[in-house]
matplotlib code that plots the C-alpha trace (Angstrom):
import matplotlib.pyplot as plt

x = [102.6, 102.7, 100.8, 103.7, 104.7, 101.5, 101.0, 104.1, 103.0, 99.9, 101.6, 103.8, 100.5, 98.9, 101.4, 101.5, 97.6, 97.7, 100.2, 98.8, 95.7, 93.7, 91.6, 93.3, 90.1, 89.6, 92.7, 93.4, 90.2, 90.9, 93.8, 92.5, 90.0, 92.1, 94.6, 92.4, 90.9, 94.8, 95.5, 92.1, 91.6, 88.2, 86.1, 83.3, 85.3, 87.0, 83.3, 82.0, 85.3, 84.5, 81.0, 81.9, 84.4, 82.2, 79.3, 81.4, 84.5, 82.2, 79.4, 80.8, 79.6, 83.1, 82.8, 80.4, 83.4, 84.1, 81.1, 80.5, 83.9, 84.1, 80.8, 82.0, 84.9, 82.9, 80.6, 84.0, 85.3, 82.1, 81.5, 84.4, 85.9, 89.2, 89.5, 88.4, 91.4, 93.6, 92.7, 93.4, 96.7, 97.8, 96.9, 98.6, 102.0, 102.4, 104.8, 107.0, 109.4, 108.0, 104.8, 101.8, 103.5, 103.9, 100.1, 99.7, 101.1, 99.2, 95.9, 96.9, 97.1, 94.3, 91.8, 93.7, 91.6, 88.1, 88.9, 91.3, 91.3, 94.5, 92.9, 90.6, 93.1, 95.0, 92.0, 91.1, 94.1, 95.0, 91.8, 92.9, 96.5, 97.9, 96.2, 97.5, 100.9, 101.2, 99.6, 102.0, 105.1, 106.2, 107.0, 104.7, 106.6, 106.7, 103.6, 102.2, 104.9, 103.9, 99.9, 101.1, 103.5, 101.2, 98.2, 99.7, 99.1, 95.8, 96.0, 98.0, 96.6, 93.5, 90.9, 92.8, 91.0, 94.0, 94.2, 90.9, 91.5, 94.4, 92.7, 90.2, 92.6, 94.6, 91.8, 94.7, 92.5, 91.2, 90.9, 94.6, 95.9, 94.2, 95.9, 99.4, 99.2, 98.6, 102.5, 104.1, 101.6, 102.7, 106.3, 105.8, 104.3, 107.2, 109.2, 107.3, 107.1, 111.3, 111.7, 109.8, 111.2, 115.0, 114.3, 113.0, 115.9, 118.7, 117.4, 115.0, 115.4, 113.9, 110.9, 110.3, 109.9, 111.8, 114.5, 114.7, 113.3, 109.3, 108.6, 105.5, 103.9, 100.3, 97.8, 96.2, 92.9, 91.0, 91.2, 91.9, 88.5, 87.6, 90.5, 88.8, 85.2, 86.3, 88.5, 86.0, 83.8, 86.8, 87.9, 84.9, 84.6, 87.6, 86.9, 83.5, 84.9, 88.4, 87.9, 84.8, 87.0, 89.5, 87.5, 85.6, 82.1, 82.0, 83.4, 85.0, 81.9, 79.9, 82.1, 82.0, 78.4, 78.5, 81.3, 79.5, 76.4, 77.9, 79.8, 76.6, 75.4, 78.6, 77.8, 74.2, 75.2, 77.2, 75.1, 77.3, 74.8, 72.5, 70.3, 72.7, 75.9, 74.4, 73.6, 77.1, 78.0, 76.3, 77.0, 80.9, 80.6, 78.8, 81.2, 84.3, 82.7, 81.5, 85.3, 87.4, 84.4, 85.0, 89.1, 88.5, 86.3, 89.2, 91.4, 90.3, 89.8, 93.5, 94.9, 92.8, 94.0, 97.7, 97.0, 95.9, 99.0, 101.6, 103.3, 103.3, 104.5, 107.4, 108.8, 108.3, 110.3, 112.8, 113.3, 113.8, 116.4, 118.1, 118.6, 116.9, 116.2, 113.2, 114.7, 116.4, 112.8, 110.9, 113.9, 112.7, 109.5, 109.6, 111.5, 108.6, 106.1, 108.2, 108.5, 104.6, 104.0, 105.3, 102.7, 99.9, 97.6, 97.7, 94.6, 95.4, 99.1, 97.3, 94.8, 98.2, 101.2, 98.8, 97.4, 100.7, 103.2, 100.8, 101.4, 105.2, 105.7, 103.6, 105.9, 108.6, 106.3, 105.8, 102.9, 101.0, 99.8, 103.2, 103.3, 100.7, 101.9, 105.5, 103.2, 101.0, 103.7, 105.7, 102.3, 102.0, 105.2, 103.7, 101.1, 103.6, 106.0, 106.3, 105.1, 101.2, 101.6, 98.2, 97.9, 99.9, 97.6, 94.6, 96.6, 97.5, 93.8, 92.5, 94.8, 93.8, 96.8, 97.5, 101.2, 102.0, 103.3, 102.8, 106.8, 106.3, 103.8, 106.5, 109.3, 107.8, 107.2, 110.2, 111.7, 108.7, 109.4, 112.8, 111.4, 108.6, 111.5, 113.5, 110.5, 109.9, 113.4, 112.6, 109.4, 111.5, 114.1, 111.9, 108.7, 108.1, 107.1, 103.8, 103.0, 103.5, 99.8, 98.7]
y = [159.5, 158.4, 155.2, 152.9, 153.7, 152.9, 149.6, 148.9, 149.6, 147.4, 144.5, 145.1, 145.9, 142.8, 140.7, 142.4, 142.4, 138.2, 138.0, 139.6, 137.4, 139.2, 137.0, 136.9, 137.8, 140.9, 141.7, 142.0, 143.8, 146.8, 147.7, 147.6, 149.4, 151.9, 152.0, 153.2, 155.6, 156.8, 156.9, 158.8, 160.8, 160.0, 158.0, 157.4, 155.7, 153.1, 152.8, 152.0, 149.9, 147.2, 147.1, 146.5, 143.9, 142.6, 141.7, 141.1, 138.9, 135.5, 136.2, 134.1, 130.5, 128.9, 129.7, 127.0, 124.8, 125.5, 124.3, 121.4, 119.9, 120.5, 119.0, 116.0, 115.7, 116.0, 113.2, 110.5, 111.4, 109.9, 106.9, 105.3, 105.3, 106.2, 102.2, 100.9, 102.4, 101.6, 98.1, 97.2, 99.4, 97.1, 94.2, 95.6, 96.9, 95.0, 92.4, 95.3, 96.5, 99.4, 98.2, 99.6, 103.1, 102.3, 101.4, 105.0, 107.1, 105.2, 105.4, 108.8, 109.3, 107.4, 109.3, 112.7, 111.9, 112.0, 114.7, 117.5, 118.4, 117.4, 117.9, 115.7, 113.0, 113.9, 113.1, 110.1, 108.4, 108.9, 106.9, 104.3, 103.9, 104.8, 102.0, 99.8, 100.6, 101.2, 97.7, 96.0, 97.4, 100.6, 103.2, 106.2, 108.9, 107.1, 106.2, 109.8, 111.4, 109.1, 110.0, 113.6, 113.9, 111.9, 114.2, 117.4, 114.8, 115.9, 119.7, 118.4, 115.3, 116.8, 117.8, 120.1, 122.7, 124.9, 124.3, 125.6, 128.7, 129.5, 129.0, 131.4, 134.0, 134.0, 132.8, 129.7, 126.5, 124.9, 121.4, 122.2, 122.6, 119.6, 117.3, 119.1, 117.6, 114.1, 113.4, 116.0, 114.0, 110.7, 111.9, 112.9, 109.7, 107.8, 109.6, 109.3, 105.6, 105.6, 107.0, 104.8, 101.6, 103.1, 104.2, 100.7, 98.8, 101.2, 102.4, 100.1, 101.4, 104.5, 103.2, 99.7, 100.0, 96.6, 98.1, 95.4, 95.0, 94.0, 92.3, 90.8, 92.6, 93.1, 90.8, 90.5, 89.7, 91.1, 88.3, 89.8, 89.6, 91.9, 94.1, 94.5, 95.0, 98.2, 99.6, 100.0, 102.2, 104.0, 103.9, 105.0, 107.9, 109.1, 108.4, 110.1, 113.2, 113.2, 111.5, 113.7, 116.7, 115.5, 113.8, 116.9, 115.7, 117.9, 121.6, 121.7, 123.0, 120.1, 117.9, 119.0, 118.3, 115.1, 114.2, 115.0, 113.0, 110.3, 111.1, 110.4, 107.6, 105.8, 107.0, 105.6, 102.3, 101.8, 102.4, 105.3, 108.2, 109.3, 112.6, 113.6, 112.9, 114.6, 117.8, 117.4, 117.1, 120.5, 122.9, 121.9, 122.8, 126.0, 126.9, 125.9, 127.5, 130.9, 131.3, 130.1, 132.5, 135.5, 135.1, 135.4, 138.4, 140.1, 139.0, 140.7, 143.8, 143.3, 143.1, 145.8, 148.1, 147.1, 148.0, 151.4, 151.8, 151.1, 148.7, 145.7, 148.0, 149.5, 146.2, 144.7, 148.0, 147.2, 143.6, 144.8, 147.0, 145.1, 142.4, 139.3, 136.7, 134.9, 131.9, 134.5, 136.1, 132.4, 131.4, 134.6, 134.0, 130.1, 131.3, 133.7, 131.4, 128.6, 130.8, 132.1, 128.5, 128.2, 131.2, 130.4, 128.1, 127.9, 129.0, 132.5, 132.4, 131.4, 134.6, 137.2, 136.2, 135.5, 139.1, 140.2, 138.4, 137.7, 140.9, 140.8, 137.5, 137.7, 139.8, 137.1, 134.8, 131.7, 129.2, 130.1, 125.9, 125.0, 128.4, 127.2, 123.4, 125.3, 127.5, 125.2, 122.4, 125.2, 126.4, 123.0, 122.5, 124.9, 122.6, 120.1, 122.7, 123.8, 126.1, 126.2, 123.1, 122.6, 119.1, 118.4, 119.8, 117.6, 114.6, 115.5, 116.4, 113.4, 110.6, 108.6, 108.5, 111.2, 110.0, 111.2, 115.1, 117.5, 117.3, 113.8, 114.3, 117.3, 115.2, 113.0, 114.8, 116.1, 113.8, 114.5, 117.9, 117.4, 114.9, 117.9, 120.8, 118.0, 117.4, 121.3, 121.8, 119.1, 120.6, 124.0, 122.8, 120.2, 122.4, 119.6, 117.4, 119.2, 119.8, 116.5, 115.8, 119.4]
z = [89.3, 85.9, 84.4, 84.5, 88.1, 88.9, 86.9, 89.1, 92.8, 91.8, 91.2, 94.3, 96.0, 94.9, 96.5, 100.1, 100.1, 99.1, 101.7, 104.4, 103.7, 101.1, 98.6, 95.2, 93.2, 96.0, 95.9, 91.9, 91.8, 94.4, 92.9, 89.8, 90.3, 92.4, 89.5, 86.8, 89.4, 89.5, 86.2, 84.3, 88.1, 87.4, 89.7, 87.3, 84.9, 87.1, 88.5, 84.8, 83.7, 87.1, 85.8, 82.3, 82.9, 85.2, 82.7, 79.6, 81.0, 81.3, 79.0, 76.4, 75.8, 75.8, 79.7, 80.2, 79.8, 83.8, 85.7, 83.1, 84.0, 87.3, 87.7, 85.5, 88.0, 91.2, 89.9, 89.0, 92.8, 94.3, 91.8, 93.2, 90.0, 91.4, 93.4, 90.1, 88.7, 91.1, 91.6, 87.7, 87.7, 90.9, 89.0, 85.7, 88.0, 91.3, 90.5, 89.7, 92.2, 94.1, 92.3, 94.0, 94.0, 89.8, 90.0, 92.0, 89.2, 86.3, 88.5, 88.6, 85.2, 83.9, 87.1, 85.3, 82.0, 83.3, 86.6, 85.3, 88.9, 91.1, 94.4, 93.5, 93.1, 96.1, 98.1, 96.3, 96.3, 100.1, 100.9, 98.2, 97.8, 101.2, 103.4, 100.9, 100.2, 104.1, 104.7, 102.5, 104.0, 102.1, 104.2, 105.3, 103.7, 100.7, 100.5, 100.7, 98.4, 95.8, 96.2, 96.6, 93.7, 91.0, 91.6, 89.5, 86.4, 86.9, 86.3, 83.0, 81.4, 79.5, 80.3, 82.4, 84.6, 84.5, 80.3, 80.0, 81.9, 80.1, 76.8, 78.1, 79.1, 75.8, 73.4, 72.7, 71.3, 74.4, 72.3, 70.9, 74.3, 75.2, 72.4, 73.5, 77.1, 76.3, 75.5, 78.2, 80.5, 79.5, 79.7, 83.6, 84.5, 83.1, 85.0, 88.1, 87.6, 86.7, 89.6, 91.9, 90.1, 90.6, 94.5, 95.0, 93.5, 94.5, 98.3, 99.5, 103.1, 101.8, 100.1, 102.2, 106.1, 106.3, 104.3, 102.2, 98.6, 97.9, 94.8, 93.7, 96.4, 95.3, 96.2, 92.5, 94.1, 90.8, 87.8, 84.4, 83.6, 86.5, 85.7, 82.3, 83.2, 85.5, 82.8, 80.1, 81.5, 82.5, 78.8, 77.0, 79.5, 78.4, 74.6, 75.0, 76.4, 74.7, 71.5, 71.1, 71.1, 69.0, 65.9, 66.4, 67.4, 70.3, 71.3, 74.5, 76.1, 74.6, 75.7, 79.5, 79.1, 77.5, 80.1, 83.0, 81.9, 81.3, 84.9, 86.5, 84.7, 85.9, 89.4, 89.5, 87.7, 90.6, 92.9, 94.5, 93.4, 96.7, 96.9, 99.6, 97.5, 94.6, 96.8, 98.1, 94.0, 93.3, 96.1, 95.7, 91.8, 92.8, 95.2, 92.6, 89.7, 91.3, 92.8, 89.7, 87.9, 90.3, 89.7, 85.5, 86.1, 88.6, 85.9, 82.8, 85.3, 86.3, 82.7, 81.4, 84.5, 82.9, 79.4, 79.9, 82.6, 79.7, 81.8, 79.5, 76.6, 78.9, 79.9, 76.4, 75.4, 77.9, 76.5, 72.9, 74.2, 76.2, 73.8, 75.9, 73.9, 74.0, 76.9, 78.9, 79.7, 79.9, 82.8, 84.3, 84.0, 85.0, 88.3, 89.3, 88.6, 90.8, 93.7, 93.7, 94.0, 97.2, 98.5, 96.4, 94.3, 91.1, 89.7, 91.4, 90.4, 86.5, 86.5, 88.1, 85.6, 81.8, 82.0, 82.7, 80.6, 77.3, 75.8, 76.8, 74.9, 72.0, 70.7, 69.9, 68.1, 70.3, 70.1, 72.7, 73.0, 73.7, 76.4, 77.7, 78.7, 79.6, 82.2, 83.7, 84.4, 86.6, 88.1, 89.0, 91.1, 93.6, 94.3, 96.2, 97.2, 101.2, 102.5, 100.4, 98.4, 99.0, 97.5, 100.0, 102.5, 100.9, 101.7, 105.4, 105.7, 103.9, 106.1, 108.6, 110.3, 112.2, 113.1, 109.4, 109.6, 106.9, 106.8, 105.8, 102.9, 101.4, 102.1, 100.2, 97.5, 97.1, 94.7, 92.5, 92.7, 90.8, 88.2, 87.4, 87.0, 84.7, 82.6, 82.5, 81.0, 78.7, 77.1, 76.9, 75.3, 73.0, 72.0, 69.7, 72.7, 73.4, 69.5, 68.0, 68.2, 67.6]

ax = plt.figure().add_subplot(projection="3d")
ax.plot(x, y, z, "-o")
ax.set_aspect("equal")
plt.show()
């Protein structure tokens, strides 16, 4: 078999082995390893290229940028940061109509900027917001769809887990791609909350169990006072860690530390920090760092195994030749990317499709920051798509109510779903969305 055949039965490979139940980093590995077995016919030098790959792929010091912020966002989920933020978006957005599910999405939004991890929000907001939109008479479905839905702002809105990892795979400016999702992120929370505020006026039956309109439905039991004294140690959180970046204090690494410092500082002050929590804290980041780790080592394997196959160069070939332009390929693209979301996360769908398509696309001349943005926004419609979503399985998981069904929570999230694509086509269309601030 020639290289190229083989680059291809690897990538069908990969799929049926992540299919069949395979881990992703396991899986890209093997057949990496296989492959350049294949393709030199020598088993010493596939032995020596795992190894290699192995020790060089996360010796750098930009990876500290994963544990510190996963750390950082492990710490905000147990300070109870996410209520404080909910309580003064309630207070901020509950008069409105469809109000608390308004005060969801900018919760959402604001938890997005200190986290940069959407399960994280899931979880927290299904213990915040769902009692209480359920207690004041929304419906169930709504309720979750809204949680559901709002929690991709997190893998967006910097600092962004997936950013970072993407940065890392195509050495793209991890602070530039931060300061392109700010606006894209912004963008999708308008529409979330556009949404919500049209659903509410136009079909009450569908967001109100009574069926008829709710206005001024939050309880406003925080004075303006309180609403303020929760939000600024939200705020200077997110200036610390943000602002940092951007006036250029901080590298992104620095800033993860910094972050997560101040992260548990907020935690102690109120009084949410135990030695059993912060156990809990570290083993979680230890188990998330050493498998988002593992994934960027079976990466670099993967797309190493590809560029001594030829495959990238064939199908760039085949481009040129066939005259696709550059938005013919990204529609292709996009519509692979949508449809591994429905069979896996996006972390692993991240580390398959980069290796792959980077060399393909460099070619015609694209910022890779605005890529980037375009990528993880259709990464991030798998999460709340059937049948993974799997922020849709942290809510269901998370409720307390067992009479809500996992159909509820994607039904849910469906009309999220559409505002995503919408916004997707938007940043495609307008680049200059994503780079106005880079």
């Amino acid at each position: 078999m020639s290289g190229i055949e083989i680059g291809m039965l690897s990538i069908v490979g990969i799929l049926f082995l992540i299919y069949a139940g395979m881990h992703v980093a396991i899986a890209l590995s093997l057949l990496s390893f296989l492959g350049v077995w294949l393709i030199r016919s020598n088993l010493a030098v596939a032995s020596k290229m795992l190894a290699l790959a192995a020790a060089d792929s996360i010796s750098g010091y930009i990876f500290g940028v994963v544990p510190l912020f996963v750390l950082m966002g492990m710490f905000i989920s147990v300070s109870g940061i996410g209520k404080d933020t909910f309580d003064v978006a309630n207070r901020l957005f509950g008069k409105l109509e469809g109000g608390l599910g308004i005060a969801t999405v900018a919760a959402n939004a604001v938890f997005a900027a200190v986290t940069g991890i959407s399960i994280a929000s899931a979880a927290v907001f299904t213990k915040v917001a769902v009692p209480e939109m359920m207690r004041l008479g929304y419906r169930p479905r709504f309720a979750v769809g809204v949680v559901t839905g709002s929690s991709v702002l997190g893998m967006l809105i910097p600092p962004s887990l997936l950013l970072i990892l993407f940065g890392v795979l195509t050495e793209t400016s991890i602070g530039d791609l931060f300061k392109a999702g700010i606006l894209p992120g912004i963008v999708l929370s308008a529409g979330f909350s556009s949404a919500i505020f049209v659903m509410s006026c136009r079909f009450p039956g569908y967001v109100h169990a009574q069926g008829t309109k709710k206005a001024n439905d939050a309880d406003n039991k925080i004075s303006l006072a309180g609403a303020v004294a929760k939000l600024v140690p939200i705020a200077l959180l997110i200036f610390l860690v943000l602002g940092g970046i951007y006036a250029g204090w901080f590298t992104p690494t620095e800033s993860g530390a910094v972050g997560a410092l101040g992260a548990l500082v907020l935690a102690i002050g109120k009084r949410n920090m135990t030695m059993a929590k912060l156990w809990q804290v570290l083993t979680e980041t230890g188990h998330v760092t050493v498998s988002i780790l593992f994934l960027i080592i079976s990466a670099n394997i993967y797309g190493r195994m590809l560029a001594l196959s030829g495959i990238t160069g064939f199908i760039g070939t085949w481009i040129g030749q066939s005259g696709l332009g550059l938005y013919p390929v990204l529609i292709i693209y996009l519509v692979v990317v949508l449809l591994m979301g429905t069979i896996l996360d996006s972390t692993s769908i991240l580390m398959i499709v980069v290796p792959l398509i980077y060399p393909i696309i460099q070619p015609f001349g694209v910022n890779f920051v605005w890529f980037g943005l375009v990528t993880v926004i259709a990464i991030e419609v798998g999460l709340i798509t059937p049948p993974l979503g799997i922020a849709a399985y942290v809510v269901k998981s998370t409720l307390d109510d067992q009479s809500i069904t996992l159909n509820d929570v994607f039904a849910g999230a469906f009309p999220f779903v559409v505002i995503m694509i919408l916004v997707l086509a938007l940043i495609v269309i307008f680049p200059q969305i994503s780079l106005i601030l880079v």
